[in-house]
N, C-alpha and C positions, 0 to 999 in steps of 0.2 A: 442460393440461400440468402436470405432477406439482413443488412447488417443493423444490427439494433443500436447500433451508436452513432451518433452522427456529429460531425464537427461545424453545422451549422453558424455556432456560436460555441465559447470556452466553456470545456468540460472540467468539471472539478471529480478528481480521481483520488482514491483514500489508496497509500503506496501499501505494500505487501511489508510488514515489521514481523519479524519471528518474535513470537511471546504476545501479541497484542491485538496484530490485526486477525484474531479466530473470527470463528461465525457468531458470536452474540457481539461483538463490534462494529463489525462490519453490519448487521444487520441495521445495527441503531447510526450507523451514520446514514447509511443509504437511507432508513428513514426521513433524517432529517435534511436531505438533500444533497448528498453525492451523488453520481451519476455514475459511476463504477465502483466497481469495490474488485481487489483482485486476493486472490486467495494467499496465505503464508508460502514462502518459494519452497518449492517440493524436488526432492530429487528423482533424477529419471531414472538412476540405476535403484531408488524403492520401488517407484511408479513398475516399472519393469519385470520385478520381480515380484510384485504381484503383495507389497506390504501390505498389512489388514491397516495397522495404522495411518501409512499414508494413503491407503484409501479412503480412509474418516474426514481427512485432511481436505481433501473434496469437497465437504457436504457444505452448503448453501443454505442460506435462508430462502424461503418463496420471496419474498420481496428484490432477492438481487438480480437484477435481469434490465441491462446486462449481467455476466459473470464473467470474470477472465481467473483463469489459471497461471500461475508464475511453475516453470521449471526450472533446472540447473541442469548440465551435463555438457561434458567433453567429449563424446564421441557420439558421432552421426547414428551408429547403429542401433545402441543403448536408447539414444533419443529417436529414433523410429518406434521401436520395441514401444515406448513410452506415450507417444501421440497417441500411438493403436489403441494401448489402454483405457487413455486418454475419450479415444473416437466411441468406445463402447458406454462413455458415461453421459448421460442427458443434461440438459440446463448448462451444457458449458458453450459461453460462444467464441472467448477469446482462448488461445496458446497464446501467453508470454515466455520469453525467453528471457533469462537472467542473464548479462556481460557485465552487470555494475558491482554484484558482492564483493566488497573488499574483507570477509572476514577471513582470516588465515587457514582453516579445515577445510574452507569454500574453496578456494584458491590452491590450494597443496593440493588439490583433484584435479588443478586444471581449468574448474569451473567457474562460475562468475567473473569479476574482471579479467580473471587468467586468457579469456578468452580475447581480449582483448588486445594482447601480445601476439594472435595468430587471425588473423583478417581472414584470410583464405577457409581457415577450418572454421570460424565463425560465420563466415558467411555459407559456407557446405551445410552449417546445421541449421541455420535460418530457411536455407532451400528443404532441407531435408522435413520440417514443419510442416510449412507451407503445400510440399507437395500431398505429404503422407496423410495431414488435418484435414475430418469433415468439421469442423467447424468454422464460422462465417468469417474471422478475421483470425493474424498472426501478428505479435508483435514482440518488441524488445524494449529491453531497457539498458540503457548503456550508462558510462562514466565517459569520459574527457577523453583517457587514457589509461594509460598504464604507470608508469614514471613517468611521464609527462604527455601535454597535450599533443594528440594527431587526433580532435575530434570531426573534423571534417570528413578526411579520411574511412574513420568507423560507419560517420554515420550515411554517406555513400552506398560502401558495401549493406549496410543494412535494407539501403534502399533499395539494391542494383538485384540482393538476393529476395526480392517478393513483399518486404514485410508490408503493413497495411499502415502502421502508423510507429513511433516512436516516443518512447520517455527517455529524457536526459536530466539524470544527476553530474550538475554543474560543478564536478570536483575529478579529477583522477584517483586512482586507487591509489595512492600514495599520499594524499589528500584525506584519507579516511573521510571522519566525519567532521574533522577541525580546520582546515583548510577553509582560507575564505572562497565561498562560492562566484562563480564565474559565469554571470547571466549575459557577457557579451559573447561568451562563446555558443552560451545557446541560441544566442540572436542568431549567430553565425551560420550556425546550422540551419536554424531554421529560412534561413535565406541560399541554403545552400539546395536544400531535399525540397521535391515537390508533396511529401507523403505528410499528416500532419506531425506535430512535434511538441509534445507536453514538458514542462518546464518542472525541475525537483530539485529541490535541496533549498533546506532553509527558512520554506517560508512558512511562518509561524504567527502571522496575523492574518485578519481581511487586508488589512492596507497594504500590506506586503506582498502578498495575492496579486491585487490589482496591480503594486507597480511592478511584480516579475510579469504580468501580463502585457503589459503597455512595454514595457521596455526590451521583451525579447521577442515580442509578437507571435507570442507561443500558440496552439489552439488550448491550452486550457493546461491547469496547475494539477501537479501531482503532491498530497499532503501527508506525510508518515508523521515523525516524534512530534509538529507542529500539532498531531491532530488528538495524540495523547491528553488526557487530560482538558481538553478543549476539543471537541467532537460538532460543538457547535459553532465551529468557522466553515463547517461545510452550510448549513442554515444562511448564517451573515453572505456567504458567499452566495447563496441562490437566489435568495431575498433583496441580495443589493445592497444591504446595510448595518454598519458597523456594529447597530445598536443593540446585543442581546438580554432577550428579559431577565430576572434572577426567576421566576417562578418557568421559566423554559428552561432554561439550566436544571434546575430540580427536577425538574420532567424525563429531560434525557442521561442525568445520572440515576434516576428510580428505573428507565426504562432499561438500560443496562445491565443494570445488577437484577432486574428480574429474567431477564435472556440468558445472565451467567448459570443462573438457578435453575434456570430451565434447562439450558442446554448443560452443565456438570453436574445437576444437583447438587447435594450438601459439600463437594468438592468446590463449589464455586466462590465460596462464605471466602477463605481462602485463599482464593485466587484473585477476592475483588479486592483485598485488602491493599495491593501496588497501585490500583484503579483509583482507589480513595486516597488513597496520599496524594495521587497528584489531581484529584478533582478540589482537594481545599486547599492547597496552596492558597495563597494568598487572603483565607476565608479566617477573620475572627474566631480563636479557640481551634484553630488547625492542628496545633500539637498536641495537645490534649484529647481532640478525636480519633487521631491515630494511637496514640497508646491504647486509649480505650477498644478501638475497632481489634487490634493487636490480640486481643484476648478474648474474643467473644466466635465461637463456632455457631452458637445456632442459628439459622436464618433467618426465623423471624425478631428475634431481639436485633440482629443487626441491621437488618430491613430497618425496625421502628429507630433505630441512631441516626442510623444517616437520611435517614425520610424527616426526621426532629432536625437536625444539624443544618440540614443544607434549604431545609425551608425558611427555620429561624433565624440564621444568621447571613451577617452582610461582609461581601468581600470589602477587606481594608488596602489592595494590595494586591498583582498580579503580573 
């Protein structure tokens, strides 16, 4: 099978965030220049059993291709059960494996970082993918550690058991999200593993981008809460440069909120309203928009605000 991702040159990848990265986000970065997009992290014991809603969870824009899948799970068998699922769905070319979640529910299963505490059983389920997956590539995403760094160590085993490539969130799980990020250890790694090695945590500009790239000699940036709210560092980052238009900003805030609408309908008026908070941040009459957005269900009056707002006005502030 042919792999549709190549590390030629630094990929720029949109991280899996539960509540954000759905399919009309993912769809509109890919548009504007991400190279992956990986789906919200899915459990294997739903996958398994066969959930109607995480089977939705799945669903893809035509434009993401690649595609990769994120799952969680603590046991080899459950995560067989779940590949097979997995094998019978089309358009999917990556299996990621989840070792980095540090949310508490994630980890009291076992799963995500937890897995990070047990090498051996983490590496059993990285074979256990790899063996069981028709699709072209298998990979993971790790932390540092667990309480503390043995990232070397992790990322090793991740290589020793098949995987194709690797993402590193530069924090342990005790680190959550506030922990200063630790781009020498990913250098580390990446001087360690022959497999490529995507660099996460943190970075929330182009120029930040660029110097986790130079400095950890990563093959390419992984981008979550940075991308929030600014979707257009995938753009700057594909183009080369810093400079983004405010009439392109408009373009892929309308083209957003019109995929939300498509893809939940009147459900999405809603749903885009956390979207719009943090798309004016720093935009002239930012608080007064969101109050207003706060109250308005129908689509097309909200459509005509923030299509009026964010064409008319100038960021003061970001």
């Amino acid at each position: 099978m042919q792999n549709k991702l190549s590390f030629d040159k630094p990929i720029y990848v949109l991280a899996p965030l539960a509540g954000y990265t759905d399919l009309p986000f993912r769809s509109v970065v890919k548009k504007f220049g991400a190279d992956l997009t990986v789906s919200e992290m899915i459990s294997s014991n739903a996958l398994a059993h066969g959930s109607k809603k995480t089977l939705q969870m799945l669903e893809k824009n035509e434009n993401e291709d690649p595609y990769s899948v994120q799952i969680a799970g603590a046991q080899a068998d459950i995560i067989k059960e779940a590949v097979e699922v997995l094998n019978e769905q089309t358009g999917i070319d990556i299996i990621d494996l989840n070792c980095g979640c540090p949310v508490p529910k994630v980890v009291g299963h076992g799963s995500g970082s937890s897995l990070l505490l047990n090498l051996p059983l983490m590496g059993d389920i990285i074979r256990t993918i790899k063996d069981t997956s028709n699709k072209s590539m298998t990979s993971v995403k790790i932390r540092l550690g667990y309480e503390k760094k043995n990232h070397i160590d992790i990322a090793k085993i991740v290589e020793d058991s098949g995987a194709d490539f690797l993402a590193v969130h530069g924090r342990t799980r005790a680190g959550k999200f506030k922990a200063e990020v630790d781009y020498d250890a990913i250098r580390e790694i990446k001087e360690t593993v022959s497999i490529p090695v995507i660099a996460n945590g943190d970075i929330d500009s182009y120029e930040k981008a660029q110097w986790v790239l130079e400095h950890t000699g990563a093959n390419g940036v992984m981008i979550g809460r940075g991308a929030v709210g600014a979707p257009w560092i995938f753009h700057q980052l594909k183009t080369g440069s810093s400079d983004i238009d405010r009439l392109l900003k408009h373009e892929i805030i309308m083209e957003h909120f019109d995929k939300m609408i498509e893809f939940y309908g009147a459900h999405g008026v809603s749903m885009f309203r956390k979207h719009t908070h943090t798309y004016s941040k720093g935009y002239q009459g930012a608080s007064a928009l969101r109050d207003q957005v706060n109250r308005i269900n129908d689509i097309n009056e909200y459509r005509d605000v923030i299509d009026k707002f964010f064409l008319e006005n100038e960021i003061v502030a970001r």
